[in-house]
N, C-alpha and C positions, 0 to 999 in steps of 0.2 A: 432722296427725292420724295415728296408729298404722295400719298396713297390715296386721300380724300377719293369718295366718290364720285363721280361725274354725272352730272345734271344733265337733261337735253340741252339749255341750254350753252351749258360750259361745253359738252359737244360741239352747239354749231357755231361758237368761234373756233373752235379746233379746226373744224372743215374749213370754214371760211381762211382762215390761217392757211392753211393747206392746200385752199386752191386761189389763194394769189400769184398773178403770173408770174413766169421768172423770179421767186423768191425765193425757192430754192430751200433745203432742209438743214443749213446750215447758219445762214442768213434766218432763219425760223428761231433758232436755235440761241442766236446772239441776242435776239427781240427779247426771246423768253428769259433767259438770263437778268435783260436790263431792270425789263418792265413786269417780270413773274408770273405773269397770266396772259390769254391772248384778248382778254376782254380790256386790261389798261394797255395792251399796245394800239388797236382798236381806237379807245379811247385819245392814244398821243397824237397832238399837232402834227401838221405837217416838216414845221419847220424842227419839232425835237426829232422827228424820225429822219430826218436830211442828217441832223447834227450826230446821230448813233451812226451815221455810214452809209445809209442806203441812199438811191439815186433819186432825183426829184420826180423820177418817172414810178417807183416803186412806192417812194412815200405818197404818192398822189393815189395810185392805187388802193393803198391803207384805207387812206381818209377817208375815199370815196364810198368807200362798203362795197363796191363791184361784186366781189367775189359770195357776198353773204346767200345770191341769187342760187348760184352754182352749191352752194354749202347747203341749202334749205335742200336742190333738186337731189344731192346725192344721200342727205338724213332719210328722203322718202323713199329711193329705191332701196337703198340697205334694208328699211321697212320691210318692204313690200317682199324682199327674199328671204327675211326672217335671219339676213347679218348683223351680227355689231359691229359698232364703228368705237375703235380702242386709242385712245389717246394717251401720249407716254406717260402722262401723272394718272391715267387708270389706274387700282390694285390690280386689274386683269393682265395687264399689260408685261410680258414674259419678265422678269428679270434681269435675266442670262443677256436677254435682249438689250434691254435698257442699257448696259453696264459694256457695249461695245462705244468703240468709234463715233461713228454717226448713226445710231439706230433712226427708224422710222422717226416722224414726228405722229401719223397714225397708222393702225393698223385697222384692217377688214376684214370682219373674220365670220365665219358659217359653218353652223356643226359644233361639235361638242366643246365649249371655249373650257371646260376644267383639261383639256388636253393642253390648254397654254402652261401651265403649271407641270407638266412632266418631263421628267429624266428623259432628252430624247437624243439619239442617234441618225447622224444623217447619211442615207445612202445613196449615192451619185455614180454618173457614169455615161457610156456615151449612148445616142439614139442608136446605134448599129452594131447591139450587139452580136457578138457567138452566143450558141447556144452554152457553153462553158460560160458566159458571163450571165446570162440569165440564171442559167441553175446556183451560180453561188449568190447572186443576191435574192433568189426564191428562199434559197436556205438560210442565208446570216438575218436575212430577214426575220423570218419566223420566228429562229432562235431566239433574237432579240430581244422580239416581243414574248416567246415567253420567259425571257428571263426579267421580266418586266418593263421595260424599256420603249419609247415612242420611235417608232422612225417616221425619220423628217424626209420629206425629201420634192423637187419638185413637178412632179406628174408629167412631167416629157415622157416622150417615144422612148421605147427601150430598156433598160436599166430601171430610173424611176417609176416606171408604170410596172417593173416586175416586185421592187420593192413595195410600194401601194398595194397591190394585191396579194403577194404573200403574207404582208402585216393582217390585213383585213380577213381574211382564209383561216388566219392563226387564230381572229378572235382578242389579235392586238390593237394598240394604238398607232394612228397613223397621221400623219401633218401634211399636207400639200402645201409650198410657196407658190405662188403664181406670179408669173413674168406678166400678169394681166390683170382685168377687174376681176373679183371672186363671182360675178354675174356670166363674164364671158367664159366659154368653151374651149377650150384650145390643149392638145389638138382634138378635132373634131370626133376621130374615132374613139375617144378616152369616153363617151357621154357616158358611160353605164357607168364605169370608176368615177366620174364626178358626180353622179349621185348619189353612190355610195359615201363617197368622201364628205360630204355632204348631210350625210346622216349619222355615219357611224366614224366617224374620221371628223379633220378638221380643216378646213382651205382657208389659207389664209395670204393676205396681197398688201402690200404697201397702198397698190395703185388704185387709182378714183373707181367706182362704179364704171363701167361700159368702156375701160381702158382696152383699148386690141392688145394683141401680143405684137405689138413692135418687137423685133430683133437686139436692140439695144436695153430692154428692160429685165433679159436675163441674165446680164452678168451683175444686175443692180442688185434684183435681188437674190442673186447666190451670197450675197453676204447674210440676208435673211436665216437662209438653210442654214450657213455655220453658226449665226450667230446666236439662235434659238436650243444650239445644239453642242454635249459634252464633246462631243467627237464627229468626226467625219470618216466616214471611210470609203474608197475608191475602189469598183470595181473593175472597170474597165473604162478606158479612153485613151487619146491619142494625144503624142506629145503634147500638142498645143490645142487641148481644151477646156471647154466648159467645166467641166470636173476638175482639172486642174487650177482654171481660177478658186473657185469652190476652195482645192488644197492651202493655196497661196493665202486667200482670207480665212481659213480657218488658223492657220499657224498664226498672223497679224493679230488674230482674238485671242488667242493664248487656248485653241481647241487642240484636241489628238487632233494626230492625220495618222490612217490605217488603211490599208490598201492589199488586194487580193491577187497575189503573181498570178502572172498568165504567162501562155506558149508565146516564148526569146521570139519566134518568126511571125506571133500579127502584129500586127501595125495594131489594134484596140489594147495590147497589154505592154504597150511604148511607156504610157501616161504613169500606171500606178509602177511598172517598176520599176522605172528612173526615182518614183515618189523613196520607193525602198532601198533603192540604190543608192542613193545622196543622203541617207538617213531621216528626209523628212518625215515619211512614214512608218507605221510601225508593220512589219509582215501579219495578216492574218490568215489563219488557213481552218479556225473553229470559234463560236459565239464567247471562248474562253479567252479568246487573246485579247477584245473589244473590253470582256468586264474587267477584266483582271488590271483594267489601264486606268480605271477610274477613280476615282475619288473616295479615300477608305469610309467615308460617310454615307458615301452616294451606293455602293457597295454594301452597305450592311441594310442601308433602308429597303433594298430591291429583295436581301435575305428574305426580311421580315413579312414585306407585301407578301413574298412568294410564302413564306409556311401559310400565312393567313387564308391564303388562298386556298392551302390544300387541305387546312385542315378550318374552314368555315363551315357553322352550323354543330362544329364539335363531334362531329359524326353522325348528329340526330336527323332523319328526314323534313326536308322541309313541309311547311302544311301544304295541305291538299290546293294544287291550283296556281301556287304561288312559283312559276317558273321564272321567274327570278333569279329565288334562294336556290334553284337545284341544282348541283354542281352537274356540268357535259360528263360524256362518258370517262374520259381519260382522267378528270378529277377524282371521280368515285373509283376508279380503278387503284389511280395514286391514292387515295388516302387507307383502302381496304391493304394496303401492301404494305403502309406504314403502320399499318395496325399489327400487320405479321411480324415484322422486320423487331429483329430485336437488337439493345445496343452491344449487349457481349457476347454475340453470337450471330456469324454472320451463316446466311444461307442461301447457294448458288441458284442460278438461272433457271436450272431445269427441275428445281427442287421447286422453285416459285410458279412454275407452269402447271408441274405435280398438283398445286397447292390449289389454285385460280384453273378451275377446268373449263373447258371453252374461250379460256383466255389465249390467243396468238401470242408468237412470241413478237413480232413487229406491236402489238398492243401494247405489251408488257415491256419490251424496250425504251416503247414512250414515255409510260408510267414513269418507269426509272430514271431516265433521262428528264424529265421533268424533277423530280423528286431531289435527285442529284445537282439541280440546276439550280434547286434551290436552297440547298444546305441542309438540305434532312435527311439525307443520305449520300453514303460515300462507297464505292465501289473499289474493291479488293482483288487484287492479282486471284486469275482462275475466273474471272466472270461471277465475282462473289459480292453479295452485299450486305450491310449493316448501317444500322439508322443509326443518327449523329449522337441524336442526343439519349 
């Protein structure tokens, strides 16, 4: 599919495309095919757009331009929030996405759009959770992200909102789908994670500007969340939900489905372990079971981020001011440990605290844990360790 960049105005046929009534993203989809652009569908008679299939009530629509009204008022509010408006021959426009089903015909998006372009993991699950389902998606979260990875996921009650926040805590990458406009709120208590998400994250919505959250627009797009996304994994929910649609379109896309056991007697740990019982899913119970599923490509590029990471700047201090370049504390810890760490000579835990005075051992766990997470160290029977390379 074409990458060309997109104009304003090859955008607002896109909108206008987009918001012709009843025409649906499929019936969008057939136009574009015929006629290759939306500016010569546009362009087509009445009577050739009757002759492709559509109703005289729909072709009449076309011709009219009706919709170009509606396409001008939503180019200005995306403006005015500092969204883009992504349409599927965008290069911005995910890939992963394009290459499902029926992806979007446009996307809307707010917050950092090179977030469109990453490795991301989607973590779902129900509005009510146990405190057991919160803590493991605060944690497979984090993990994630530091093993470099985006989680996807969409900002509901519960679940999602613990994954959004532990992503963003972590200092990772994070994706919101919205069952609504990327303008509207929902739910209303989430305001402070939507404008975080919003800055340091990415919200991102099929749906027009000023769309409410209808009920019926989140099972639309939970195909979004998988389809944006290598894998999906389930934390908690109930035989018959929302997370489990999520599962269902994730396998139809050809994604993992990974899911987190919970206690045989709640009713919230129904969902994923039927998911692991029928084999749809794969059991997770640490950030290893999720990488270890991926793609041996997708896997070596997250290696290489990660060394870059720990050892950017080469060890040199960055210039004065420039907080940027300065690695947080747990980097400088990690890269001063890989400085120690030798490769034919490993040396244990308490030898490393010995070493790093004032260092914790919960600090220096991390360090490791980091370090290991990312291929530049391997840990040895006895609480021993030694660098890879």
């Amino acid at each position: 599919m074409a990458t060309l960049a997109i104009s304003q105005e090859e955008e607002l046929h896109w909108l206008a495309l987009r918001m012709v009534p009843g025409l649906g993203t499929l019936r969008s989809y057939r136009l574009i095919e015929k006629w290759k652009s939306p500016q010569a569908v546009f362009r087509a008679s009445r009577t050739e757009l009757e002759a492709s299939g559509l109703s005289a009530g729909l072709a009449q629509s076309i011709t009219s331009g009706c919709s170009f009204e509606e396409a001008v008022d939503q180019q200005e509010k995306a403006r005015e929030i500092g969204a883009r408006v992504i349409p599927i021959f965008d290069p911005l426009y995910p890939q992963r996405l394009r290459e499902t089903y029926d992806p979007p015909l446009v996307l809307f998006a707010r917050g950092r759009l090179e977030l469109l372009q990453s490795y991301g993991i989607a973590i779902v699950g129900t509005r009510r959770p146990t405190p057991y389902g919160v803590a493991a998606a605060e944690r497979l979260s984090a993990d994630l992200c530091q093993a470099g990875l985006a989680i996807v996921s969409g900002m509901a009650r519960g679940i999602d909102t613990a994954a959004h926040k532990a992503a963003l805590r972590a200092g990772g990458e994070t994706v919101a789908v919205l069952g609504c406009g990327v303008d509207v709120l929902y739910p209303a208590d989430n305001r402070r994670l939507f404008d975080d998400l919003a800055t340091e994250g990415l919200i991102l919505s099929e749906f027009p500007m000023r769309t409410p959250a209808y009920p019926q627009n989140f099972p639309i797009r939970n195909r979004i969340v998988s389809g944006l996304s290598l894998g999906v994994l389930i934390v908690e929910g109930a035989q018959y939900s929302g997370s489990g649609i999520t599962a269902r379109l994730a396998v139809e896309q050809g994604r993992e489905v990974f899911a987190i056991p919970g206690n045989i007697t709640s009713k919230m740990s129904w969902g994923p372990n039927l998911l692991i019982k029928d084999g749809t899913a794969k059991l997770v119970q640490e950030w290893g079971d999720v990488v270890n599923e991926l793609p041996a490509a997708v896997r070596r590029e997250l290696v290489n981020r990660g060394q870059q990471r720990i050892l950017m700047n080469g060890g040199q201090s960055p210039p004065e001011g420039d907080e940027k370049a300065a690695l947080n504390p747990l980097q400088e810890l990690a890269r001063r440990i890989l400085n120690e760490l030798q490769v034919d000579e490993s040396k244990q835990l308490d030898e490393l605290l010995e070493t790093f005075e004032g260092v914790s051992s919960s600090e220096m766990i991390a360090a490791l844990f980091e370090l290991e997470m990312n291929g530049l160290v391997r840990q040895l029977p006895g609480k021993r360790f030694v660098k890879v390379w």
